[in-house]
FITORKE-335368 format. One record per residue (C-alpha): x, y, z. Coordinates in steps of 0.5 Angstrom, whole numbers, padded with zeros to 4 digits, always signed. Layout:
N
XYZ...
END
This chain:
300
+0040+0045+0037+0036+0048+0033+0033+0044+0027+0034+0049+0021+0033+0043+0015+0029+0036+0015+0037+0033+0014+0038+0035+0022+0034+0031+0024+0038+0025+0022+0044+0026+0026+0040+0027+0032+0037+0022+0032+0044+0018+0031+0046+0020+0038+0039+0017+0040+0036+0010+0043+0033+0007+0036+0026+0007+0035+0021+0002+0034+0017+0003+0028+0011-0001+0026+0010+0000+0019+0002-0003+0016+0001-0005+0010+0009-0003+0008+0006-0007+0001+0010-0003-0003+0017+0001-0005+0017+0007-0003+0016+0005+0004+0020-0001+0005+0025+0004+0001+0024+0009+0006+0025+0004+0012+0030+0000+0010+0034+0007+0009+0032+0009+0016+0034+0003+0019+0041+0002+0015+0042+0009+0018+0041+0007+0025+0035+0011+0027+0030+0006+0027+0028-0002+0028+0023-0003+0024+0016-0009+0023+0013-0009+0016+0006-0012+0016+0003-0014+0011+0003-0020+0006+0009-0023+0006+0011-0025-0002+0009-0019-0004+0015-0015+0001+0020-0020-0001+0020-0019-0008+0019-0012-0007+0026-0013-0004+0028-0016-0008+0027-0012-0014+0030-0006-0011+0037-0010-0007+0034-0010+0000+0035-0016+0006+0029-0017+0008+0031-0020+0015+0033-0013+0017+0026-0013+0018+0021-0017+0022+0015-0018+0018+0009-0020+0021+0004-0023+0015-0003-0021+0015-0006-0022+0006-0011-0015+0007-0010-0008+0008-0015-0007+0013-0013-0013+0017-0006-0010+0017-0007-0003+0020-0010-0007+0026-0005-0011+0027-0001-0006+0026-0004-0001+0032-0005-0008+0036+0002-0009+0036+0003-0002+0038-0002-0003+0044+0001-0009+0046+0008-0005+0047+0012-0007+0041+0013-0001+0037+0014+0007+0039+0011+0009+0032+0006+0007+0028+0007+0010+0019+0002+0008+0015+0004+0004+0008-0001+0003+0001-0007+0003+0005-0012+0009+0003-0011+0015+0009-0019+0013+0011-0017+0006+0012-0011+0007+0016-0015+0013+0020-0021+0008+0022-0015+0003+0026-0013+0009+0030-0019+0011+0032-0022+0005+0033-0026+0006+0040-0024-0001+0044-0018-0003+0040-0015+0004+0037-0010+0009+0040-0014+0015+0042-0016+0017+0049-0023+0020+0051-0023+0027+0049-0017+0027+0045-0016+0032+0039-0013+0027+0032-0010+0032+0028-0004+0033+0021+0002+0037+0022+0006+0037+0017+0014+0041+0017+0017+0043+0010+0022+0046+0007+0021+0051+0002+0028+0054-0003+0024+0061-0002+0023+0060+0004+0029+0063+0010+0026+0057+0015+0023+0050+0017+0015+0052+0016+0011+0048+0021+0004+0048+0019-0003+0045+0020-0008+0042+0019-0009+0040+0012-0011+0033+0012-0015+0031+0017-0020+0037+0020-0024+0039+0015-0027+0046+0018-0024+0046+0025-0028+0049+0031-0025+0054+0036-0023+0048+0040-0020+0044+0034-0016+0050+0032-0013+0051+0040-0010+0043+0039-0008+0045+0032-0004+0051+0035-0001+0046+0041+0001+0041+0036+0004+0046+0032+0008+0049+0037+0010+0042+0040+0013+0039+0034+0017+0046+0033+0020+0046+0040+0022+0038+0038+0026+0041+0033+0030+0046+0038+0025+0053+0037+0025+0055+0044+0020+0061+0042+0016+0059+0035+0012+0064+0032+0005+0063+0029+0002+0066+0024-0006+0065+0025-0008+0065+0018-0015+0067+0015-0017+0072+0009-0016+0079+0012-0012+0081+0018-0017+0085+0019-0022+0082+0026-0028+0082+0022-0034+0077+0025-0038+0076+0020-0031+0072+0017-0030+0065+0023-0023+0064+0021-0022+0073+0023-0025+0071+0029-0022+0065+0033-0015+0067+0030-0017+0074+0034-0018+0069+0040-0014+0064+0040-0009+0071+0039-0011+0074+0045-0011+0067+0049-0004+0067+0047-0002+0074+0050-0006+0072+0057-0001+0066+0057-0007+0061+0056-0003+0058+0050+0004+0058+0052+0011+0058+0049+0010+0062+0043+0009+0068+0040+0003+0068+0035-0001+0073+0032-0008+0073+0028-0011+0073+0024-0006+0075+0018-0007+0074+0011-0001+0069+0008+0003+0074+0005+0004+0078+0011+0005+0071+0014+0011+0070+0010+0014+0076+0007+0015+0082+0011+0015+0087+0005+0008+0087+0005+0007+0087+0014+0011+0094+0013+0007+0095+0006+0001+0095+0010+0003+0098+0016+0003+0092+0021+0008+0091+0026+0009+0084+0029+0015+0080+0029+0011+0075+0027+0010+0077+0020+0015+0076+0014+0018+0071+0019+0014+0065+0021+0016+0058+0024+0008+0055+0024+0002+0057+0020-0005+0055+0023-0010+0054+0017-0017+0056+0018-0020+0049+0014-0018+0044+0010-0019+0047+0003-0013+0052+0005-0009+0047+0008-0009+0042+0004-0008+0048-0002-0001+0050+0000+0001+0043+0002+0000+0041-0006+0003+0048-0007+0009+0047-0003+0011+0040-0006+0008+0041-0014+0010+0048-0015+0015+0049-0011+0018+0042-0011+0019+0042-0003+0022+0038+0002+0017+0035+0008+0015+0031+0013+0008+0029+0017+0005+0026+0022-0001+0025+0025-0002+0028+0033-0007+0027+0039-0006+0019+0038-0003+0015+0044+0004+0015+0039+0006+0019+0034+0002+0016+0027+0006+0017+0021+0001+0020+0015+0005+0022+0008+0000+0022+0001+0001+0014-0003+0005+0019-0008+0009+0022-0003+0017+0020-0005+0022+0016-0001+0025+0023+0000+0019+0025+0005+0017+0018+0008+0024+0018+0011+0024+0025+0013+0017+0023+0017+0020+0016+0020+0025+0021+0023+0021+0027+0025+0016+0021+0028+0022+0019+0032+0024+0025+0034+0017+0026+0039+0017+0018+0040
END
């Protein structure tokens, strides 16, 4: 089945075995709130680590039962993020999401060398998936959060990580648009090169299981008028499923683009860790902390 909006996904996941999420430093509303609709619908079972009182008044203030969950009382946030991923080493939880701790905090648990969730030589990276009303598909994008400028290599694992998601979601061939200034293969421009490479290692069939072009210009990424404008013939243009971003300034620009101006629907999650690490902004709403606990689920 093809997931072709982020609702789907709740009744896929429903014909599934539940999920054990390990929340870390789940402090504050919207995230207790995302996590006890997830659990109230069946997907999830949830730990919410952080201080005890302050997740039992939150409940209170907002009706929920606090004994759905298991609450493991750790009093700081630092503290609570190593807990977190410590109980997902030791094989109590299948995901891990990140609550009211700053993103750099949550990070340094994750990739903490002797007790973190990363492999030797393993790429961390952000992959989100939107819902934008202008838009005639899913938009599975990256990397907005985490690479600041991704090099060759960086960006081949973004690509993977983005197909990947995209064939969870039940697209069998996704087409990725390799996005950067021009379409034209300029050399001086870093981001016209690697997408010309990365484009023609895909075509070799060294990156496998998608169709992908670069590198494009964003408007020939999402609207066909202008590739048939410009005179480019690719069944990638105008009908995108993944976008790879050159750095983080373009990323992070269209992911607050996509949710502030165009008010979209999204989730993310952080890929490369041993589990699928859950990683929304503290201002994200309730609304896209639930999408991201699913999609999370769903490549648990």
């Amino acid at each position: 089945m093809q997931i072709r909006k982020l609702d789907q996904m709740f009744e896929v996941l429903k014909s599934r075995t539940k999920k054990r999420l390990v929340a870390a430093w789940a402090i504050d509303a919207h995230t207790i709130e995302a996590v006890a609709q997830a659990a109230k619908m069946g997907i999830i079972e949830a730990i919410l680590v952080g201080d005890e009182s302050i997740i039992k008044t939150v409940c209170l203030e907002h009706g929920i039962d606090p004994t759905m969950f298991r609450i493991v009382h750790i009093d700081n946030d630092l503290a609570a993020a190593a807990k977190a991923v410590e109980l997902i080493n030791s094989g109590e939880g299948d995901f891990l999401m990140k609550g009211l701790l700053s993103t750099d905090r949550y990070m340094r648990a994750i990739l903490n060398k002797e007790k973190g969730l990363m492999d030797p030589g393993a790429i961390l990276s952000h992959v989100t998936v939107a819902e934008p009303q202008t838009y005639h598909k899913l938009l599975i994008f990256g990397d907005v959060a985490i690479i600041p400028l991704p090099d060759l290599n960086q960006k081949i694992a973004i690509t993977n990580y983005l197909i990947r998601v995209a064939k969870f979601l039940g697209i069998d061939n996704p087409k990725v648009g390799l996005q950067a200034a021009s379409e034209q293969t300029l050399p001086k421009i870093p981001s016209c090169a690697d997408a010309a490479i990365i484009a023609k290692m895909a075509e070799r069939g060294q990156i496998k299981g998608a169709m992908i072009e670069g590198p494009l210009g964003m408007d020939l990424i999402i609207d066909k008028e202008s590739a048939l404008i410009k005179g480019m013939k690719s069944e990638v243009c105008g009908d995108a499923d993944c976008i790879l971003f050159p750095n983080i300034e373009s990323g992070n620009a269209f992911y607050k683009t996509v949710v502030k101006l165009l008010k979209s629907d999204l989730c993310a999650i952080v890929m490369g860790a041993r589990v699928p690490c859950v990683l929304t902004s503290r201002g994200d709403s309730e609304r896209s902390k639930l999408y991201s606990i699913a999609l999370a689920a769903m490549l648990a």
